[in-house]
N, C-alpha and C positions, 0 to 999 in steps of 0.2 A: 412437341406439343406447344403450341401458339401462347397457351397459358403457363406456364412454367414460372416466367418473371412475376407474372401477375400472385400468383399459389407462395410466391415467397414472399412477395411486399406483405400477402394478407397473412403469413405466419408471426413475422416481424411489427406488424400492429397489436397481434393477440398478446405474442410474449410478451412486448414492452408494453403495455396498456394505452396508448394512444398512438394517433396520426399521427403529432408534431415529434414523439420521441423517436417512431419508426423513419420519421423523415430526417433527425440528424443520424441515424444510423448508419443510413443508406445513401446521406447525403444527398438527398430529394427534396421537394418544396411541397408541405404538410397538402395543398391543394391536389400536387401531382399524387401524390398519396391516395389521397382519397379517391382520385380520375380513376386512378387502376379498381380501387375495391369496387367504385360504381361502375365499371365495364366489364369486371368478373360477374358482378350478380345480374347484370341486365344482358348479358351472353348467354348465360346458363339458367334465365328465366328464374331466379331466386332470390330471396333474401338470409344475408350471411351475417348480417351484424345488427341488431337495434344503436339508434343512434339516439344520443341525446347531449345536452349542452355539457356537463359534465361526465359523464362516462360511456364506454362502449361494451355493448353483451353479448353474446354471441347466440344466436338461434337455433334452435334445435339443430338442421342440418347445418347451422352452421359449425356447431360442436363436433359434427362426425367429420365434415371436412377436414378441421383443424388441427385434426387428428392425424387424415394421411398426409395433407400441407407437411409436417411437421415433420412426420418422417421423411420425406423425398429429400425433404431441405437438412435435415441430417447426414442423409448418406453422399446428396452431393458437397457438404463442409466438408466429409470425411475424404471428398474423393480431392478435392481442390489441396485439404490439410496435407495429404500423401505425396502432390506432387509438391507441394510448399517444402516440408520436412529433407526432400531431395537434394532440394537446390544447394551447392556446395557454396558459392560467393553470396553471401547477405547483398541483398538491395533493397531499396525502397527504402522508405521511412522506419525508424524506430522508436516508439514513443513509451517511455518509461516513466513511472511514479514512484518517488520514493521517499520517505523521511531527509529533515535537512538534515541530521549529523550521522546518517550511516551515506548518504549522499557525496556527503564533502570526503565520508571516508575511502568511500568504493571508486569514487570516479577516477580516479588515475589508472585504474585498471585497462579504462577503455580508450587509453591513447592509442598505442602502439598497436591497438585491434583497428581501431576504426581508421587508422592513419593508412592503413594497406586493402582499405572497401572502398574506392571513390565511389561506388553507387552506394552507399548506404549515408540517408543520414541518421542522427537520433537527436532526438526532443525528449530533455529532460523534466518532469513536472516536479519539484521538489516544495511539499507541504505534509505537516505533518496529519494533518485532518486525511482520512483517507475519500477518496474522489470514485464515482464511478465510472466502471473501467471501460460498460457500453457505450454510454454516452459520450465520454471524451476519447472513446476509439485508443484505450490504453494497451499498452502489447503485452507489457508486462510491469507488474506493480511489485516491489517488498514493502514488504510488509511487517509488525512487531506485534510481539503477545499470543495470546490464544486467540484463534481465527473462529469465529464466529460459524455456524452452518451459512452454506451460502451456496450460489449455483455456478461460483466461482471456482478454480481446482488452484490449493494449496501443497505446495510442498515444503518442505523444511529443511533451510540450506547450511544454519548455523543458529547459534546461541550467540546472546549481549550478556554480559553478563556486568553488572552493577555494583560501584562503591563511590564512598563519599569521597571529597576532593576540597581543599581547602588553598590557599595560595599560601607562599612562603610569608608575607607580612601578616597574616591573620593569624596566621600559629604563632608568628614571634609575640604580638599584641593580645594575643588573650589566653587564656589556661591551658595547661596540657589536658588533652583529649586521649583518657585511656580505659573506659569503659562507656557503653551507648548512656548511660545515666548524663554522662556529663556535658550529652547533646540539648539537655532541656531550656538551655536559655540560650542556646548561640541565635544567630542570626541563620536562616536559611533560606535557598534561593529554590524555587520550585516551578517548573515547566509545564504551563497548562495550555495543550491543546483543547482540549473541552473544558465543560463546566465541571466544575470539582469543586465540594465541599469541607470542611475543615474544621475540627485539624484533620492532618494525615496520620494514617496508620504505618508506622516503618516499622519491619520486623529482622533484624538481625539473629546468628546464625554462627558462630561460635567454629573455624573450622579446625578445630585439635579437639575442645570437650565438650561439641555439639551442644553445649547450652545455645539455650533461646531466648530471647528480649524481645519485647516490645516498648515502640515509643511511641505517642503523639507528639505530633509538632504543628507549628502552627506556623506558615512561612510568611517572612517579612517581606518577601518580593516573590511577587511572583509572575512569570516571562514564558512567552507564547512562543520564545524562539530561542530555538539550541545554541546558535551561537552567539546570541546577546546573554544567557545564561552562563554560560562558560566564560568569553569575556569577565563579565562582573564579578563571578568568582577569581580570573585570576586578579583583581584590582583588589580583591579583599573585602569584598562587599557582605563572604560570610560562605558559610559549608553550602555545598549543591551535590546531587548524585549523578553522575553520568557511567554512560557505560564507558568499558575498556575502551572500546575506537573510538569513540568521541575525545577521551581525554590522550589520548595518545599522542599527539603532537604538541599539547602543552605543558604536558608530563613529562615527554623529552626534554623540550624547551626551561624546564623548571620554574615554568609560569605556577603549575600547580603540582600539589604532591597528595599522595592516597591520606586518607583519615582514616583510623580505627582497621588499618590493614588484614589482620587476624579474623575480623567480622565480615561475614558474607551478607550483604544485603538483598540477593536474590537475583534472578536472570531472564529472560524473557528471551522467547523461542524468533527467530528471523524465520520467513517465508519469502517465497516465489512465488506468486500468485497472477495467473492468466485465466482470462474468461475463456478459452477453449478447453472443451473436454478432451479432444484428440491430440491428432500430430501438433507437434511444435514448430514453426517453422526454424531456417536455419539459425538467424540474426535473434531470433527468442532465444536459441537453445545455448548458441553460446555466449549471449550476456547473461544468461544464469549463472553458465561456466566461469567465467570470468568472476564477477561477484560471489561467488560459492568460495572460490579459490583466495580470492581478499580476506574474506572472511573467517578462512581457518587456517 
């Protein structure tokens, strides 16, 4: 069928709500875009979209079109996914999203993988803001916390699990820290990728006589970036919470040591997260592998 390409560019406009979005998807120029949807409707003597300066709607037939568009264009991803999923040597590009401190944690994993793919490369996006995953053509994202409803498919690879961390000169210089009360007036360093308000709610978690505590706190510094957080904690600049892999290397290092060890201060779930509902391809499947494997 002469239109096939055409039935997919116009499914790829609907889903993502405009031209210019379906044109970085596709990797097209917003005008070619449009060429195609005006030589579908003027082919088949119809109109399929009302146009206007800010948004696009679809018209009655264009609503039922959209409909079967939608499906064809599924079962052909599914049939391309099947043969992707196959392919035993990863090639092409890899483009990953991830947090910087499970980032800095994970990534050694993928030497000795990628060191034996000369056709594959991989493009790492590391910010803690999460990014969309159509638009910047992501393969695969981890992701942290409870995942939101989304049209994205999560899976869940591991747990972070979280405690406080202080540097050896900050213990020596200021009071013994031996129940969360005596967190009320330290210094603390707190990691804000978004807007957050204050103070914070910290609730610890007692793991021998499941008592429970809560505290406010109200942090003295506060750092948009894990490893300038870390850093300043171990300088002494004052208590910070990270998770296990984060602080793993400077814990070794005896840059920093745990605060309030006994107390659990809660965990947050790791995901896998790909904008495909189907097959995985190969180089998807096993840098989840890999990173799942880091991770526990």
């Amino acid at each position: 069928m002469k239109n096939l390409k055409r039935m997919a560019i116009f499914t790829k406009v609907i889903e993502h709500g405009s031209m210019s979005a379906a044109a970085r998807l596709l990797e097209m120029s917003p005008s070619a875009i449009s060429q195609q949807i005006r030589y579908l409707e003027a082919e088949n003597n119809v109109t399929l979209l009302h146009r206007s300066t800010r948004k696009l709607s679809l018209t009655e037939t264009g609503k039922q079109y959209y409909y079967y568009c939608k499906q064809l264009c599924e079962v052909a991803e599914k049939a391309q996914a099947l043969l992707d999923s196959e392919v035993k040597e990863p090639f092409g590009e890899l483009r990953i999203s991830a947090p910087v401190g499970l980032a800095s944690y994970f990534i050694s994993s993928f030497r000795d993988w990628s060191n034996h793919l000369p056709n594959l490369t991989i493009s790492l996006y590391v910010q803690d803001q999460h990014i969309d995953l159509v638009e910047n053509r992501i393969d695969l994202a981890i992701r942290v916390g409870e995942m939101p409803d989304s049209s994205y498919v999560a899976s869940k690879i591991s747990e972070m699990h979280m405690k406080l961390y202080a540097s050896p000169s900050w213990i020596k210089n200021n009071q013994t820290i031996k129940h969360p009360n005596d967190l009320m007036n330290v210094n603390w360093l707190h990691l804000q990728s978004t807007n957050i308000k204050t103070p914070i709610q910290k609730f610890f978690l007692h793991s021998d006589t499941y008592k429970n505590h809560s505290l406010k706190i109200i942090p003295k510094y506060i750092v948009n970036n894990i490893n300038i957080l870390r850093e300043m904690c171990e300088q002494g600049f004052g208590i910070c919470t990270l998770s296990t892999f984060e602080a793993e290397e400077s814990v070794y290092n005896g840059k920093i040591v745990p605060i309030l060890p006994d107390w659990n201060i809660g965990k947050m779930n790791i995901w896998a997260v790909t904008p495909q509902r189907n097959f995985l391809s190969a180089k998807v499947r096993q840098a989840i592998e890999l990173i799942q494997k880091k991770l526990n």
